[in-house]
N, C-alpha and C positions, 0 to 999 in steps of 0.2 A: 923133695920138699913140696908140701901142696899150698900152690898159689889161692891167696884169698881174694874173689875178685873184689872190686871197690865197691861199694852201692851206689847205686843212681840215684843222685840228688834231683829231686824233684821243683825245690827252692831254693834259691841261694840268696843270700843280698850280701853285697862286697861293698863294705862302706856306706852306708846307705843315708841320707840326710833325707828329712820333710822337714818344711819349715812353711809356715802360714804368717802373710802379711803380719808384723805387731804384735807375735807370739814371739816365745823361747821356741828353742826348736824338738819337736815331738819326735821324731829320730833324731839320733846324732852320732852317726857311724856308728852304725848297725853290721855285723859281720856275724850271720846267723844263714842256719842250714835247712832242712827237713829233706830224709832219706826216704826215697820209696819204701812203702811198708811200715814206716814208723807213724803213733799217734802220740804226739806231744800236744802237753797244759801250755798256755800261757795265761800268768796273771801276773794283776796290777793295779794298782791304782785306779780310783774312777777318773776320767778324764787325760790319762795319762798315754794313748795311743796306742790301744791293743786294736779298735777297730780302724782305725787309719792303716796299720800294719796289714790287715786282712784285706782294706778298699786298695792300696797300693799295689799287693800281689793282683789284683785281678787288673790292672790298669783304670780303675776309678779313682787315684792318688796316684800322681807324677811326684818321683822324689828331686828332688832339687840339685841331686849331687849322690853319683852313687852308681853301681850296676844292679840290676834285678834279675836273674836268669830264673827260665822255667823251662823245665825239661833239657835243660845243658842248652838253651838260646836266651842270649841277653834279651831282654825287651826295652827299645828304643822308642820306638811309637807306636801308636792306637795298632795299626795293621800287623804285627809282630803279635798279639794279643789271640787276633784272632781265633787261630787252631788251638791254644793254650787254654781260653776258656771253655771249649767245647769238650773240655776232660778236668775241669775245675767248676768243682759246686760252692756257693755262696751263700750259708744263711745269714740272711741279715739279723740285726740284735732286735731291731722292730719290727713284727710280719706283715704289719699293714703295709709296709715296703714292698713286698715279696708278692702280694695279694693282688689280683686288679680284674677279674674274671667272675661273670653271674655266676657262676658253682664253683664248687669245691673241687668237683671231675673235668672240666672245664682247666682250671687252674693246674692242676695235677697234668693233663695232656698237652698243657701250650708246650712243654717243653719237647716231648717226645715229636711235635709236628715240627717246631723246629728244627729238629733233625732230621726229618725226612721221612718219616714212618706218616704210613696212612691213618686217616682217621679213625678207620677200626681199628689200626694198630694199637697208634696213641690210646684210646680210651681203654682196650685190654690193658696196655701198661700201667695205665692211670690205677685200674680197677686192684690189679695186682700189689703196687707199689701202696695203697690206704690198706688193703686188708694188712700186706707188711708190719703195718704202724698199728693194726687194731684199730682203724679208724673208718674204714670203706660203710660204715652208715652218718658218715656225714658229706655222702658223695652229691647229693642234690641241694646241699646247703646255700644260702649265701655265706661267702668267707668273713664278710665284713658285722653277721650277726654272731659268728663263734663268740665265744670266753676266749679269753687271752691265751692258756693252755692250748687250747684245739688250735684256735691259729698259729703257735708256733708249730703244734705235729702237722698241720698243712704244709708250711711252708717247708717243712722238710720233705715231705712227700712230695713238693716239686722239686726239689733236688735230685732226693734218690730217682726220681722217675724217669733223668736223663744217663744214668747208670757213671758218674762220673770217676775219674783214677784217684783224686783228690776231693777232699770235702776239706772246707773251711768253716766252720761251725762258733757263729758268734752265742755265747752266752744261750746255748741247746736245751736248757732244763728250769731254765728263766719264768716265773709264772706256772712251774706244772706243779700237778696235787704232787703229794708221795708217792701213791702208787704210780703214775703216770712214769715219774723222775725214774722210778725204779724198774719201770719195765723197760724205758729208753736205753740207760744205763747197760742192760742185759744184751740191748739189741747193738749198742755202740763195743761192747765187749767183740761181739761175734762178725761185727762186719768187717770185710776184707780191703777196704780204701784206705789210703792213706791220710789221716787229719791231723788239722792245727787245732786245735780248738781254746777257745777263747770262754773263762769260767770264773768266777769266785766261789767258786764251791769246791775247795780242796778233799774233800773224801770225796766227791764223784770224780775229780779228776785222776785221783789216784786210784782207783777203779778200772780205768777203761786206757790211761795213755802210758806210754812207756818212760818220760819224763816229764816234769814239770819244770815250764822257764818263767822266765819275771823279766817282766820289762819294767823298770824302773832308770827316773832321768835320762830318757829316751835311749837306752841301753838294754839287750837282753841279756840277762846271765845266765 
């Protein structure tokens, strides 16, 4: 008989509660997974806690009641985080978040230096990871004068530019023309990370992830 081995859960949350002062509470036992290799949808409702769910995994949201494990280790506090973010990408749903650097190339390499790579490194990477995106003539830019489109394919290109295992992907196709959506779309098919990603756009999600969840009254199903 051939053993099937288990897959590597990458995220878990075991019971999981967030609750904000004077609110209902935007989790409320949570018992949800993500498997190494898989990309799952989730949608919901506006305001209903899909981006809380994405700040929580990365330790920007402390849950109030609950386990959170990443990579098979609970995370208890800020320092538990640490290694776990260095293989977890974040786009935020607003890139002016994500943005803070006189160029575009600049912005694109803070992350490769943070890791350790030389400055010729880093701006190779930087250079490589825009053309990726079809984007590498808007390397001498300021971020802060793009179109809303271009700032979201920036800020993704600081993501991919720190090559992470995990992509977390708030609202990816947010503000872009057609063609834009549709070449992303292509490129979200073909890459090898595992993502959650975070959408109101059920034909793109059903395009690129291998299920679709719903977080509805702080539950996902």
């Amino acid at each position: 008989m051939v053993r099937m081995d288990t897959p590597r859960r990458v995220i878990e949350l075991e019971n999981v509660h967030v609750t904000f002062a004077g609110a209902p509470p935007v989790l409320d036992g949570v018992h949800w997974h993500l498997n190494a290799g898989e990309k799952v949808g989730l949608m919901g409702a506006n305001g209903n806690g899909k981006s809380t769910l994405l700040h929580l995994i990365l330790g920007l949201v402390s849950p109030t009641q609950g386990t959170l494990r990443l990579f098979g280790q609970p995370m208890r506090q800020e320092s538990d985080f640490s290694s776990a973010r260095r293989q977890i990408g974040l786009l935020f749903q607003h890139s002016d978040d994500q943005l803070f650097c006189p160029t575009v190339l600049e912005d694109v390499a803070f992350g490769p230096r943070n890791l350790g790579f030389s400055a010729e490194e880093a701006v190779a990477i930087a250079h490589q990871t825009l053309a990726q995106l079809h984007i590498d003539d808007l390397a001498d830019r300021v971020p802060h004068h793009l179109s809303g489109g271009q700032k979201k394919l920036v800020a993704l290109a600081t993501i991919l530019s720190m090559k992470p295992e995990v992509l977390l992907l708030d609202e990816p196709i947010a503000g872009l023309d057609t063609d834009t959506a549709e070449r992303l779309t292509a490129f979200f098919q073909a890459m090898p990370q595992t993502c959650l990603i975070v959408s109101h756009h059920t034909a793109f999600l059903e395009q690129v992830t291998h299920r679709i969840d719903h977080l509805v009254a702080g539950q996902i199903e």
